[in-house]
Backbone bond lengths (Angstrom), bond angles and torsions (degrees), N, CA, C in turn:
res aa  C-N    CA-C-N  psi(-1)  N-CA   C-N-CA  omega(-1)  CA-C   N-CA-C  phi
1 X - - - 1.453 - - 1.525 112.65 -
2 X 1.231 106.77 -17.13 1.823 92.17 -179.31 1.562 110.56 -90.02
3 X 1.048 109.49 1.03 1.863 86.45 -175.87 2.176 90.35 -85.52
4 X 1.651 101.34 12.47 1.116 86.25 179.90 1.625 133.19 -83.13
5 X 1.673 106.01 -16.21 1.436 142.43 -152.33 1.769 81.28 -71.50
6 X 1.080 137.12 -47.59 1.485 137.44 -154.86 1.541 107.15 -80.71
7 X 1.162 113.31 -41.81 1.731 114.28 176.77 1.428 119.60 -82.01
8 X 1.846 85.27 -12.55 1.978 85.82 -174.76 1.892 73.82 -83.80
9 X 1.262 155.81 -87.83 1.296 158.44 -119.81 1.875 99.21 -67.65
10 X 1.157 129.26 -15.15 1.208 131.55 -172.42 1.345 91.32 -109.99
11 X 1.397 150.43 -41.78 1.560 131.24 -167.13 1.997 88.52 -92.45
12 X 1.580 130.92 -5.24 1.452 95.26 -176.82 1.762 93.89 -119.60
13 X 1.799 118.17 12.19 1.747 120.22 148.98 1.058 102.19 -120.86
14 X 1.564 108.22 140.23 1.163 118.33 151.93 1.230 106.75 -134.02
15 X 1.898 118.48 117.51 1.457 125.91 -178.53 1.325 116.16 -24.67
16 X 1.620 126.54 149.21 0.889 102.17 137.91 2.069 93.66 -146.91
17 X 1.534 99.58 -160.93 2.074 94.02 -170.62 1.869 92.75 -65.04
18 X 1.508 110.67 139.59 0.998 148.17 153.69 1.732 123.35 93.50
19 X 2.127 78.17 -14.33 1.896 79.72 177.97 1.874 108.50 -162.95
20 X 0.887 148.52 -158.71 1.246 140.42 143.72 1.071 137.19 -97.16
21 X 1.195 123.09 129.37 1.934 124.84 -169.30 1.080 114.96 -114.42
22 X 1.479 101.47 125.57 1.743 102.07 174.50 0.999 136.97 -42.68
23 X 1.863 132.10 145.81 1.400 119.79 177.56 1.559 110.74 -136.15
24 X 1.049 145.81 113.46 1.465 138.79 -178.17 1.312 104.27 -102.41
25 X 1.076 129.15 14.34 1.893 126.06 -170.48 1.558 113.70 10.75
26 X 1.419 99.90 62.09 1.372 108.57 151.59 1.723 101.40 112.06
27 X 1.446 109.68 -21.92 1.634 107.79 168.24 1.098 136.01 -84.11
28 X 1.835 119.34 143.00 1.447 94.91 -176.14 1.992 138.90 -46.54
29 X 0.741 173.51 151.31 1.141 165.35 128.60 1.271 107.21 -8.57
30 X 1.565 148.16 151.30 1.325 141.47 158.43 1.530 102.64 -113.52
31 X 1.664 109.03 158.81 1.682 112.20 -152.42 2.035 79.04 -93.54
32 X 0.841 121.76 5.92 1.285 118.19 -176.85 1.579 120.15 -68.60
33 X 1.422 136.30 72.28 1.523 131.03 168.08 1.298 112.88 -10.12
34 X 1.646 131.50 120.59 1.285 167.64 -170.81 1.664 97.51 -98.83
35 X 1.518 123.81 99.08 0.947 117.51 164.74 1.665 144.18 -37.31
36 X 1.225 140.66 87.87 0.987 128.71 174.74 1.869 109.63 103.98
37 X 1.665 101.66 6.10 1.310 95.37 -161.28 1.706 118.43 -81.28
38 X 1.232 120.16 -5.74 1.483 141.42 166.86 1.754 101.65 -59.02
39 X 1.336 127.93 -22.46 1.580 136.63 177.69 0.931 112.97 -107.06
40 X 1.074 135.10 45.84 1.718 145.49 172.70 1.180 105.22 -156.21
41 X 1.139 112.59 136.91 1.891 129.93 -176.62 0.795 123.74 163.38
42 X 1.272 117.68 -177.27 1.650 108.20 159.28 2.026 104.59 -141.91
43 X 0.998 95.91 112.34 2.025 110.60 166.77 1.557 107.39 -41.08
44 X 0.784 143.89 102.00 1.421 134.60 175.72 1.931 119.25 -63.29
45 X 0.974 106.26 107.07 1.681 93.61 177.73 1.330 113.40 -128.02
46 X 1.335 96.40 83.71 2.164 115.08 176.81 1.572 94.66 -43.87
47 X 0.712 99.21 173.60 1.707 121.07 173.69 1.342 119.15 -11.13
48 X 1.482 89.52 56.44 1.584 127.17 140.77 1.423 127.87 -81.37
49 X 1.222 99.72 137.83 1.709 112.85 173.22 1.424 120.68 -89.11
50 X 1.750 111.17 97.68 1.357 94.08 174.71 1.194 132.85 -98.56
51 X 1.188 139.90 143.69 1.280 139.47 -159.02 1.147 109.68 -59.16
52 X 1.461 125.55 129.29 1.118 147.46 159.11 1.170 133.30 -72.56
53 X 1.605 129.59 -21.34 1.180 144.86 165.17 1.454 145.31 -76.51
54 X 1.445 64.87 16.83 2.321 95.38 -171.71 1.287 106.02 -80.78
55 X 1.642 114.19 112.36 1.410 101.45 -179.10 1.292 125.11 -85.16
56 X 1.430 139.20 145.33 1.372 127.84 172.60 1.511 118.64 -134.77
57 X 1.149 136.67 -146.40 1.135 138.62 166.37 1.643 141.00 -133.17
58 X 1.294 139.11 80.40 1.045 135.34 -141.18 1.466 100.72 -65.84
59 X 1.685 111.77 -163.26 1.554 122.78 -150.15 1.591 87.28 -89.15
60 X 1.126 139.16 -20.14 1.485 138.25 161.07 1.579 120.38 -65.41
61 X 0.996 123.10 -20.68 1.507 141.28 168.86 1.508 97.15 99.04
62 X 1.591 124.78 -3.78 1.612 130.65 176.56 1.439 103.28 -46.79
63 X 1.659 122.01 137.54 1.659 125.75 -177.58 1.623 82.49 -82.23
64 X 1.845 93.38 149.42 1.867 100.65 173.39 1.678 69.64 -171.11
65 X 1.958 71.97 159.35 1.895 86.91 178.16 1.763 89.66 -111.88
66 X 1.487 92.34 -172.76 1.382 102.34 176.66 1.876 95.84 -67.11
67 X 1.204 120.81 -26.45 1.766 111.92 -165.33 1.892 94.26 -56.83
68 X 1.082 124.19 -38.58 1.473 114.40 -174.88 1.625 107.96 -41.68
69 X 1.137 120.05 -69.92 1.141 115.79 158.46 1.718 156.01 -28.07
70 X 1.374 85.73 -12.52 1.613 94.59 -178.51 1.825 113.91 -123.18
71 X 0.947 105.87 109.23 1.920 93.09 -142.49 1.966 88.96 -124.53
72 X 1.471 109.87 42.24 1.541 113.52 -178.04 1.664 138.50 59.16
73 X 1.325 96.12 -20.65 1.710 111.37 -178.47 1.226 109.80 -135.95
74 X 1.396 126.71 10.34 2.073 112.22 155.55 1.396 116.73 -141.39
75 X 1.187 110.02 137.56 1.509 105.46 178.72 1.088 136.93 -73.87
76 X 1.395 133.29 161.42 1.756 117.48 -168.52 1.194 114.31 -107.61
77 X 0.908 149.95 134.77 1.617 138.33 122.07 1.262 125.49 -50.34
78 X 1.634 112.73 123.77 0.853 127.34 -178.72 1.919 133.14 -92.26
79 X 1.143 142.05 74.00 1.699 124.52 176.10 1.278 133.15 -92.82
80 X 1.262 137.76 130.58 1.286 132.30 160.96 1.560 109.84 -73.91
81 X 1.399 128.21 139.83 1.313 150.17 145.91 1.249 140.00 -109.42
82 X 1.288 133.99 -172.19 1.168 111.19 129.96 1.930 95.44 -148.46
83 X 1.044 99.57 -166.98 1.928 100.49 -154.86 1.732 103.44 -110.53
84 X 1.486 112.47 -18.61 1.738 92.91 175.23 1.642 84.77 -129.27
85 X 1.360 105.96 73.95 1.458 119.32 166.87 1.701 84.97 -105.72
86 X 1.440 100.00 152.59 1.654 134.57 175.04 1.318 109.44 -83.62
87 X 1.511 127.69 -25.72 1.542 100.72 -163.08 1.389 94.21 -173.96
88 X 1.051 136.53 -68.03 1.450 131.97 -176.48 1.451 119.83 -79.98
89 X 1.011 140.46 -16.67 1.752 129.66 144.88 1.439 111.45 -44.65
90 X 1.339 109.33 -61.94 1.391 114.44 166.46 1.182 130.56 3.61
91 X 1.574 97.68 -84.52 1.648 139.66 171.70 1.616 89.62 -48.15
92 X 1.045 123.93 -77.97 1.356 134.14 -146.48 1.492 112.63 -71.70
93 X 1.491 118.20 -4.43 1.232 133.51 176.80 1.606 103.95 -98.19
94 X 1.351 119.95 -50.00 1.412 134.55 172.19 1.426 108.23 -62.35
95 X 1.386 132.89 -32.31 1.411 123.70 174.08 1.952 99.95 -70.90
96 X 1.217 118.01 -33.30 1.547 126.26 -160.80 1.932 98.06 -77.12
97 X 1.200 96.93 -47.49 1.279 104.89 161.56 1.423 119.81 -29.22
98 X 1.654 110.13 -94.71 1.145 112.56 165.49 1.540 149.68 -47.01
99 X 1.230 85.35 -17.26 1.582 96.92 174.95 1.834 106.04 -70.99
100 X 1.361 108.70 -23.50 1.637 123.26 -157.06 1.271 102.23 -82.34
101 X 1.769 106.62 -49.60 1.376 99.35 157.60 1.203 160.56 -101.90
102 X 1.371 77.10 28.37 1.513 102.16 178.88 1.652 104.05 -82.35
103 X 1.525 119.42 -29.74 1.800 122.19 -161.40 1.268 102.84 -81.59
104 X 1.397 122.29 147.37 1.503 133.01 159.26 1.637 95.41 -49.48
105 X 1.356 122.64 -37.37 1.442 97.20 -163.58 1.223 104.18 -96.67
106 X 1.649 107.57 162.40 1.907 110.90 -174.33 1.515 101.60 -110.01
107 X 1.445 111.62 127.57 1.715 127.62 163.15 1.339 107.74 -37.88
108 X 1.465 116.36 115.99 1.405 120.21 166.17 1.558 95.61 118.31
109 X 1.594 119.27 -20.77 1.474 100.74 -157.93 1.645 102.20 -124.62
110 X 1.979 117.98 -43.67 0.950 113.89 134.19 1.303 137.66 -66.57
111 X 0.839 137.35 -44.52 1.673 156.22 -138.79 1.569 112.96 -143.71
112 X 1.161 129.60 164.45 1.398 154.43 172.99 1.893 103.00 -90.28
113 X 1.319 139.79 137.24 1.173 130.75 101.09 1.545 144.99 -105.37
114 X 1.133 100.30 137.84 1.307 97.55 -155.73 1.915 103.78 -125.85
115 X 1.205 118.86 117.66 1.445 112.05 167.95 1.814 122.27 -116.15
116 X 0.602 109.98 167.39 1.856 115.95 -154.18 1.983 84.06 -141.47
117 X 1.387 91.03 130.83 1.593 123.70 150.31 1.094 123.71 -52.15
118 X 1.321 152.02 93.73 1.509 120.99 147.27 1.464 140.63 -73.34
119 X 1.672 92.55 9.12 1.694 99.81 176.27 1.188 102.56 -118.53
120 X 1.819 119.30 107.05 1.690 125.23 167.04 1.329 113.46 -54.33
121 X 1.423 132.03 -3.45 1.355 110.39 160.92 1.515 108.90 -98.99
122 X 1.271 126.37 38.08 1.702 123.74 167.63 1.658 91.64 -90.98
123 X 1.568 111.95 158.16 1.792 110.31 -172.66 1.373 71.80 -129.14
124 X 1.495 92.70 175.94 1.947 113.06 175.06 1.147 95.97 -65.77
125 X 1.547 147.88 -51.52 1.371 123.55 -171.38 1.587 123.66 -34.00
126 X 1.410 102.64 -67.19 1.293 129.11 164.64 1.513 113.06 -28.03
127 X 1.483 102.78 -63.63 1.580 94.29 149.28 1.378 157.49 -11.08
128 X 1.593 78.75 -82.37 1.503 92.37 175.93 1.558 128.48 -67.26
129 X 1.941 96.85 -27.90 1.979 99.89 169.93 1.656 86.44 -45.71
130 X 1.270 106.09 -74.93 1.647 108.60 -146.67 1.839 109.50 -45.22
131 X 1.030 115.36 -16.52 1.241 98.00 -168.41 2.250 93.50 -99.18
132 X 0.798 115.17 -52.42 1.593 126.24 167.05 1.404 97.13 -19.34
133 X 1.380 125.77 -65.73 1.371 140.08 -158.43 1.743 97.85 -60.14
134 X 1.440 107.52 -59.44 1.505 135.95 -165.18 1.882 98.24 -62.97
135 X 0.978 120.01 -40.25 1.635 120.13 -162.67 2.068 85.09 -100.11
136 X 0.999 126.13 -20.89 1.534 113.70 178.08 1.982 90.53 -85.38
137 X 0.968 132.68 -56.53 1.417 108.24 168.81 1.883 130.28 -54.44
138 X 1.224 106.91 -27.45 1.427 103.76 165.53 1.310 110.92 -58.64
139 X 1.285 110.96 -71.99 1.669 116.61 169.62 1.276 101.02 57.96
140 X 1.873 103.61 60.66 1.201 120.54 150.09 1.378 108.98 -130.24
141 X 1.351 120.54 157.85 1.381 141.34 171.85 1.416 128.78 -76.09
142 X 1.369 119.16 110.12 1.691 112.60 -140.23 1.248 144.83 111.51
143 X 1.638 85.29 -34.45 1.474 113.94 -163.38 1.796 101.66 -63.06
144 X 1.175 105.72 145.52 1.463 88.31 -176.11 2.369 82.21 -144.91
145 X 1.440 123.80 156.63 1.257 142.13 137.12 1.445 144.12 -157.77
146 X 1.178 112.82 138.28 1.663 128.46 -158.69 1.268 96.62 -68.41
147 X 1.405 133.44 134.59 1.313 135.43 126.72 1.498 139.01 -127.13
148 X 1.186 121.59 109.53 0.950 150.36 -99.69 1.869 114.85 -123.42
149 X 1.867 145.24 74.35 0.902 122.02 179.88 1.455 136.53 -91.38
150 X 1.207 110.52 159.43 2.095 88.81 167.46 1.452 103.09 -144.59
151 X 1.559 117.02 -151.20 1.190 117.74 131.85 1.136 160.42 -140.82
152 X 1.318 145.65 -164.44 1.436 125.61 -160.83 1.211 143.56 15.08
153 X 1.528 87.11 -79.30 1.676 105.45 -164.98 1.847 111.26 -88.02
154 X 1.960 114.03 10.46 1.118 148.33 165.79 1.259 101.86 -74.01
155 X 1.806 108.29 -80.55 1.270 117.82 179.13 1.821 113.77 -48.32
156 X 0.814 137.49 2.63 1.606 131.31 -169.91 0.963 116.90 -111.02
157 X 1.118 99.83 -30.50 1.929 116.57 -156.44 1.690 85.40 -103.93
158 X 0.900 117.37 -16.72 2.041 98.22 173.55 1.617 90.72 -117.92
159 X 0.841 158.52 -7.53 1.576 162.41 138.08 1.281 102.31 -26.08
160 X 1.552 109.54 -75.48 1.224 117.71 -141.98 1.933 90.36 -94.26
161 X 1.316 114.19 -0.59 1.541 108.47 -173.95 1.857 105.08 -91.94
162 X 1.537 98.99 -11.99 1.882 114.50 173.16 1.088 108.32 -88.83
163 X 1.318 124.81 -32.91 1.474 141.46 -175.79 1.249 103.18 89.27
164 X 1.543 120.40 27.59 1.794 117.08 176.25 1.589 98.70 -88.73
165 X 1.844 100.70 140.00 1.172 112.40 -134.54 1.706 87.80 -138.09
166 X 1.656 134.28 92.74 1.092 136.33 -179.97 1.178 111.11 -135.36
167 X 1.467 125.67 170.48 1.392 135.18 -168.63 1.838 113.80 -148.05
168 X 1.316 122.83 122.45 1.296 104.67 153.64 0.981 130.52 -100.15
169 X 1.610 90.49 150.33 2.251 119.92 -164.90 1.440 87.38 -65.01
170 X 1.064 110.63 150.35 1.789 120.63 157.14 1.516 92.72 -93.47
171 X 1.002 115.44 -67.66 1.692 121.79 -147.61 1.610 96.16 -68.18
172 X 1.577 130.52 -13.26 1.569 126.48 169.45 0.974 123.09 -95.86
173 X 1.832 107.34 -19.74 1.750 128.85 -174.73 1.748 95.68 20.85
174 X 1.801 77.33 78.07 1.246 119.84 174.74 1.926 111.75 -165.77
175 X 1.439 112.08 150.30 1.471 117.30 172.07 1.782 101.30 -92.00
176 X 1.220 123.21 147.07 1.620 144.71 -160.16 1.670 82.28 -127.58
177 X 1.188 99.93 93.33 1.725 107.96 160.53 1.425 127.63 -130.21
178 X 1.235 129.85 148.22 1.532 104.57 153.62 1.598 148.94 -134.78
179 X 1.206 132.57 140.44 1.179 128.05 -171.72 1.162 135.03 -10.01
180 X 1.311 128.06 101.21 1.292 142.61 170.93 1.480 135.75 -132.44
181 X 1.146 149.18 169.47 1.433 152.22 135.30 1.386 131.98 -130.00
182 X 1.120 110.02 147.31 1.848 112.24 -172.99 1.367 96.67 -136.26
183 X 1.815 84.45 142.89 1.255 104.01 -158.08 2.384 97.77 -120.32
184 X 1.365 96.87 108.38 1.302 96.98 -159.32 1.878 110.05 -99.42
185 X 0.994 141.12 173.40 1.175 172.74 19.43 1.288 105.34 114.67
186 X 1.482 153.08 94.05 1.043 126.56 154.47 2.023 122.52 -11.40
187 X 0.801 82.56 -42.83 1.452 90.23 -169.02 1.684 110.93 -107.91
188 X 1.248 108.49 50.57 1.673 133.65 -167.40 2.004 98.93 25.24
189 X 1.228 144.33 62.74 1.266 152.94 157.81 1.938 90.90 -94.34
190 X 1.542 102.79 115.41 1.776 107.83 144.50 1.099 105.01 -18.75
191 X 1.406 140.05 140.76 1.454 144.71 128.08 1.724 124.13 -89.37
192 X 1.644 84.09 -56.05 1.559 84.40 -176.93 1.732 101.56 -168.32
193 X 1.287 108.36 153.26 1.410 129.39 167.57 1.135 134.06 -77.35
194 X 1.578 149.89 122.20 1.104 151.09 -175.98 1.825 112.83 -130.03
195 X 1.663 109.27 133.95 1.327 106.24 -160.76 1.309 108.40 -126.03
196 X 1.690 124.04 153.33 1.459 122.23 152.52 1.672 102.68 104.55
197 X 1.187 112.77 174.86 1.574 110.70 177.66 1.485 113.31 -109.45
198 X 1.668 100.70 57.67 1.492 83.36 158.34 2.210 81.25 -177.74
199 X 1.790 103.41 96.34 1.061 92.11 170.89 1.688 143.09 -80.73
200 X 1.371 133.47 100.12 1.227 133.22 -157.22 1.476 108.00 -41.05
201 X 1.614 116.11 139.94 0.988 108.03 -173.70 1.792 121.27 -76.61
202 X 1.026 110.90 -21.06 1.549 115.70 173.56 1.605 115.19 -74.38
203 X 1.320 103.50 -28.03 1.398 118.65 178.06 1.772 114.16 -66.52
204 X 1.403 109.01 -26.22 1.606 115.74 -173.08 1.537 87.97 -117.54
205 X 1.541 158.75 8.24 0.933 137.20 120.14 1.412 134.49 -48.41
206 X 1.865 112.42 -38.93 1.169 112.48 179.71 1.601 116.70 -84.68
207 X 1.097 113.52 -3.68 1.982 124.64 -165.99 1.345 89.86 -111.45
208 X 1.554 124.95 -3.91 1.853 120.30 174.87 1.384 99.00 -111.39
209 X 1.783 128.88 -10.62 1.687 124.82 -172.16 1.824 69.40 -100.84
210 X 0.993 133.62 -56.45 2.026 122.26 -148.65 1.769 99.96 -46.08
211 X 1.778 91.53 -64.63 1.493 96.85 179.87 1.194 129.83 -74.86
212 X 1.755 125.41 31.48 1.507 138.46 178.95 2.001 76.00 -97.30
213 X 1.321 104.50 -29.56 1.920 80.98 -161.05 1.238 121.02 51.39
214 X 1.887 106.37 44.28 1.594 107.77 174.09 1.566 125.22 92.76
215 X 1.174 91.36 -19.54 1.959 86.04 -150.83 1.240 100.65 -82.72
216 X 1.374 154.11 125.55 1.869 163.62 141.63 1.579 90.46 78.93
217 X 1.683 104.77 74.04 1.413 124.01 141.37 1.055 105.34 -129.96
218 X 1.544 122.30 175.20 1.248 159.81 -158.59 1.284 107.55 -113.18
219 X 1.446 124.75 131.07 1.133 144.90 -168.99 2.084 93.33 -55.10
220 X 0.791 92.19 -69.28 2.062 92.43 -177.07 1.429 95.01 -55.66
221 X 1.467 139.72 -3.23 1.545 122.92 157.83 1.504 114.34 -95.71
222 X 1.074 102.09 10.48 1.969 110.05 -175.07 1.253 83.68 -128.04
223 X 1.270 148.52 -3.50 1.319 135.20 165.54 1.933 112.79 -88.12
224 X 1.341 83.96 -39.34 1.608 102.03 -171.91 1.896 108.68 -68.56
225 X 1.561 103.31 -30.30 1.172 125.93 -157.25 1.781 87.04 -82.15
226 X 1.403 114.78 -61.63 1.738 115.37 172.56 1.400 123.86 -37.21
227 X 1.353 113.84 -43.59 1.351 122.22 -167.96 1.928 113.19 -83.13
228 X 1.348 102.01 -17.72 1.535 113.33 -176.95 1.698 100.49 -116.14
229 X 2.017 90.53 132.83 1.768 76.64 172.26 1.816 72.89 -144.21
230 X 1.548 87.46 172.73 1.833 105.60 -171.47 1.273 89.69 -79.04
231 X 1.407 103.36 153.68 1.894 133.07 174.57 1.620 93.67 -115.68
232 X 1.525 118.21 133.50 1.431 117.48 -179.45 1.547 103.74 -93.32
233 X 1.610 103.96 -12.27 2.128 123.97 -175.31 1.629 82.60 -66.97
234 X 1.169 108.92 -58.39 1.630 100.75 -148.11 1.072 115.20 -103.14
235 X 1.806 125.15 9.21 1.530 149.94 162.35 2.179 89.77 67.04
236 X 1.105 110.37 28.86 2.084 112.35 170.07 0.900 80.61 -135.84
237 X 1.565 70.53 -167.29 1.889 116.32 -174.72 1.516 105.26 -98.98
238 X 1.103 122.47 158.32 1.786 124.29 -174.73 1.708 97.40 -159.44
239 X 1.684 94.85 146.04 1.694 89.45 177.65 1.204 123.98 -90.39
240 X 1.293 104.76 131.28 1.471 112.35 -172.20 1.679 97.77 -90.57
241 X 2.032 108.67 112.57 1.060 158.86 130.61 1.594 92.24 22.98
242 X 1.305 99.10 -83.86 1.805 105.07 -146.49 1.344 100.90 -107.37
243 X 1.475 125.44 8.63 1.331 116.31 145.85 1.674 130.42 -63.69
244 X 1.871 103.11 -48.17 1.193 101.15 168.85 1.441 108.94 -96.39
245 X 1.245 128.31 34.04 1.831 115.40 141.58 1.783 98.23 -104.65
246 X 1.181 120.57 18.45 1.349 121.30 154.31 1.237 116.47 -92.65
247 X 1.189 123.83 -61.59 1.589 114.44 168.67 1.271 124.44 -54.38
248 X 1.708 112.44 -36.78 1.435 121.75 166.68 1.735 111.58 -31.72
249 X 1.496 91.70 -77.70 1.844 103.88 179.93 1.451 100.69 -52.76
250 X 1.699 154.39 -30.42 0.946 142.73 -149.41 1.972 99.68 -95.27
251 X 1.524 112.77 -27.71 1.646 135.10 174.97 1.445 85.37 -77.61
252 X 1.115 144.01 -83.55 1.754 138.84 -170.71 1.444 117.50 -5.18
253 X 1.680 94.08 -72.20 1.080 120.71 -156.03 2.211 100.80 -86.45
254 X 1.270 96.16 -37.11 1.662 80.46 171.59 2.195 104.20 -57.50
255 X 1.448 113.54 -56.28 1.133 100.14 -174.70 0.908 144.05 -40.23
256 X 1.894 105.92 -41.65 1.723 124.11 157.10 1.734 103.15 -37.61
257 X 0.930 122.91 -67.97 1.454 140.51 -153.28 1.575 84.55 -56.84
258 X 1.055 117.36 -64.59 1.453 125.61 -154.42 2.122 109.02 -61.96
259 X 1.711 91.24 -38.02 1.461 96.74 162.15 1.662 127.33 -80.41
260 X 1.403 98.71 -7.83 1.601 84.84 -172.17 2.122 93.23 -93.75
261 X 0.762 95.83 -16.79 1.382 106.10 -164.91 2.011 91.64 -63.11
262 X 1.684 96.29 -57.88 1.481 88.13 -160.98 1.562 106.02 -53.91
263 X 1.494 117.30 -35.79 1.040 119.89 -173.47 1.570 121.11 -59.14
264 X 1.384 106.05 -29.11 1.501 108.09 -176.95 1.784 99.47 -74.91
265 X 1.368 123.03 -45.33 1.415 113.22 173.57 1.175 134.88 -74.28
266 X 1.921 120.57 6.75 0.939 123.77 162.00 1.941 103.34 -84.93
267 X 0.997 127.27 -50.60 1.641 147.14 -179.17 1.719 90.16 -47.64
268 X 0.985 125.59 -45.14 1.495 116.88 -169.59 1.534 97.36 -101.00
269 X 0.783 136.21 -20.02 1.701 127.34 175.23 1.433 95.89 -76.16
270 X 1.405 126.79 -48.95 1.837 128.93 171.15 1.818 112.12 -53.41
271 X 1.300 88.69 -20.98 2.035 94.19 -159.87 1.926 88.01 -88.77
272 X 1.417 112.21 -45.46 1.258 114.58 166.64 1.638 126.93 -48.82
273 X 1.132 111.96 -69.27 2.107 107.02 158.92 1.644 118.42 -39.45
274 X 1.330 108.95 -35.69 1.636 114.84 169.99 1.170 100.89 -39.12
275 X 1.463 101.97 -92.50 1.304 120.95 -174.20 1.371 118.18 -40.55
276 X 0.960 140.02 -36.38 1.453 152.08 -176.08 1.676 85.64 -53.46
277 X 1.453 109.05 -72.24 1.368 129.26 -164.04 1.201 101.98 -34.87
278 X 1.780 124.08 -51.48 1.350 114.10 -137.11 1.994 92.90 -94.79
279 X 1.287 102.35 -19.77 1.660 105.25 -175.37 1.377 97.81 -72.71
280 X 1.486 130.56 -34.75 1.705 119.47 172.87 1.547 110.63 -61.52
281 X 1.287 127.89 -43.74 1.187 139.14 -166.17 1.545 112.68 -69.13
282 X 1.142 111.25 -35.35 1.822 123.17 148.91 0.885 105.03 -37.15
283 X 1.828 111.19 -82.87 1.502 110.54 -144.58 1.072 116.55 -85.67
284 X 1.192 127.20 17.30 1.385 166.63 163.24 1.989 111.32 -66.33
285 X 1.592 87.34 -58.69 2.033 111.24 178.95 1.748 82.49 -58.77
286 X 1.273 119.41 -91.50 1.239 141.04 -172.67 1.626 108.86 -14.54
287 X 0.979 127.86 -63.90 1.393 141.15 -171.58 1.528 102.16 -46.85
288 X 1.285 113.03 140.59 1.966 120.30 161.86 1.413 99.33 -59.80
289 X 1.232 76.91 157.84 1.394 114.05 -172.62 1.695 99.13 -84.81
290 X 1.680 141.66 -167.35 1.343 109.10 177.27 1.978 92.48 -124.41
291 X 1.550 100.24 12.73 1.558 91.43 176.73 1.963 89.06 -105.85
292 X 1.341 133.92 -27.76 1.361 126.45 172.26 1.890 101.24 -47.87
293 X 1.310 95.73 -68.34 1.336 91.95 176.79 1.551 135.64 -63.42
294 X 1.458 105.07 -6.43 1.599 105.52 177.77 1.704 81.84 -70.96
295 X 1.407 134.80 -68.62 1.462 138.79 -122.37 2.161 85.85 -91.83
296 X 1.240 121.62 -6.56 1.294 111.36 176.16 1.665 95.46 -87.08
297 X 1.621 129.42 -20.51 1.046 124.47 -160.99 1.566 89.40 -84.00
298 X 0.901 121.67 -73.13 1.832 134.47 -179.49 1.415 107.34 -34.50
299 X 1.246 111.69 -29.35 1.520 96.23 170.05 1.927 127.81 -104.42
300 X 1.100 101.08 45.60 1.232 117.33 -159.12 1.448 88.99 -138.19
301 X 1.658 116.22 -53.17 1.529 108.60 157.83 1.685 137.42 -22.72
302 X 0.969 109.39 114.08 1.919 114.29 -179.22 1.757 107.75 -50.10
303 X 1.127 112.32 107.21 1.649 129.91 172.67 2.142 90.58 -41.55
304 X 1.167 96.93 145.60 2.026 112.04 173.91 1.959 76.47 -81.53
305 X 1.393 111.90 172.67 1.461 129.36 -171.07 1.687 92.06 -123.67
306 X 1.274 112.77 128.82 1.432 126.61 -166.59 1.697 115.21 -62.77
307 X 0.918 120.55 142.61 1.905 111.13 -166.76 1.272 97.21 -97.75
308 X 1.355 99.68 135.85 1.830 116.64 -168.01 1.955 84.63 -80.16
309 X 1.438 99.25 136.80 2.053 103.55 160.76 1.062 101.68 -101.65
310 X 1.276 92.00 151.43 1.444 134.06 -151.90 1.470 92.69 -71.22
């Protein structure tokens, strides 16, 4: 029963800006106090700067800060874990999973992944299973993701700079966290938040185009990107209505344009042969006739000289 305490604290918070709000997806609430559940969340801090200078240790035991990761032109994904968690890292690794392969783009080549420890006694070994395991389910080519340990005063200072907000149980000797991902900045700036164990795949396309901030997308991903904006009600993305009856009317009206146009250069390419027509048909009027000109020719002829009689 205890690896149960962690999935019950993530299905009855779900973060939201300034505190955590309950979620029962569709069940009543019970009047029963949730241990410890006021210390789990996540603070939201958009376009925040998180420190980059946090050193840790990747799955090689090589020292790197978070700056390795942020290299000006791809955005990251962000997770907290930790590696001899019971039940909800798990989940929360398997939602990250799928979400990865679910994207046209591949980890390492578009994008950053990057996951963070919250338990300083995880070592790079530990690590490295988790990430081995994680890149044989991507089971893409290219594919590349960071995972990442340190300690303490590592784990806190980029914790507490996301505003991810966990505690360990003594009495479960277990960490009380809950499901999340952040989706950051080329240039490590918050972008956006993603919640729960199971990230939608359109939902982590559009929170990986927000936090590109533009840079090596495709015009239909800056189109796609206009028409979708995040709902904080429904923790996604939802289409916003009167953006695409803005582009709608803006496609209308190029086509009009585009049809009246051909039409005007067919009408003047026809108005052009007209005219052609009617300037031959002149110079046509104008021209002799070929009996005017027989009798202009004959008279141009030398007259015979009259014979004197005899």
């Amino acid at each position: 029963m205890r690896p149960l305490l962690p999935i019950l604290l993530v299905l009855l918070a779900v973060p939201t800006v300034g505190a955590a709000q309950r979620f029962t997806g569709g069940v009543q609430e019970t009047s029963r106090p949730v241990p410890g559940l006021d210390r789990i969340g996540v603070d939201e801090r958009l376009d925040q700067q998180m420190p980059l200078d946090v050193p840790f240790r990747d799955h090689t035991g090589r020292a790197v800060t978070l700056r390795d990761y942020f290299d000006g032109e791809r955005p990251v994904m962000l997770t907290f874990a930790y590696h001899s968690c019971p039940s909800l890292c798990s989940l929360v690794l398997d939602a990250t999973e799928r979400a990865a392969v679910a994207q046209e783009w591949t980890p390492g080549v578009e994008y950053q992944m990057v996951t963070i420890s919250i338990d300083p006694r995880d070592t790079p070994e530990k690590a490295a299973e988790k990430r081995a395991a994680s890149l044989a389910e991507v089971n893409r080519d290219g594919s590349e993701w960071a995972f990442l340990v340190g300690d303490q005063e590592s784990i806190a200072r980029v914790t507490t700079a996301a505003g991810y907000r966990y505690f360990y149980d003594e009495r479960q000797q277990q960490y009380a966290h809950t499901a999340a991902a952040m989706f950051l900045t080329p240039e490590g700036k918050l972008a956006r938040y993603l919640y729960g164990l199971r990230f939608e795949t359109g939902d982590v396309r559009l929170a990986l185009l927000e936090a590109s901030e533009g840079r090596s997308i495709s015009a239909g991903e800056r189109i796609l990107l206009y028409c979708y904006s995040y709902d904080e009600a429904s923790q996604g993305y939802v289409l916003m209505a009167w953006n695409v009856m803005k582009i709608g009317g803006a496609l209308c009206a190029f086509a009009l344009f585009a049809f009246i146009f051909v039409l005007w250069r067919r009408e003047r390419r026809r108005g052009g042969l007209f005219d052609e027509g009617l300037e031959g048909f002149a110079d046509a009027s104008r021209a002799p006739t070929d009996s005017s000109k027989l009798r202009t020719e004959e008279s141009a002829l030398p007259r015979p000289a009259k014979q004197v009689e005899a």
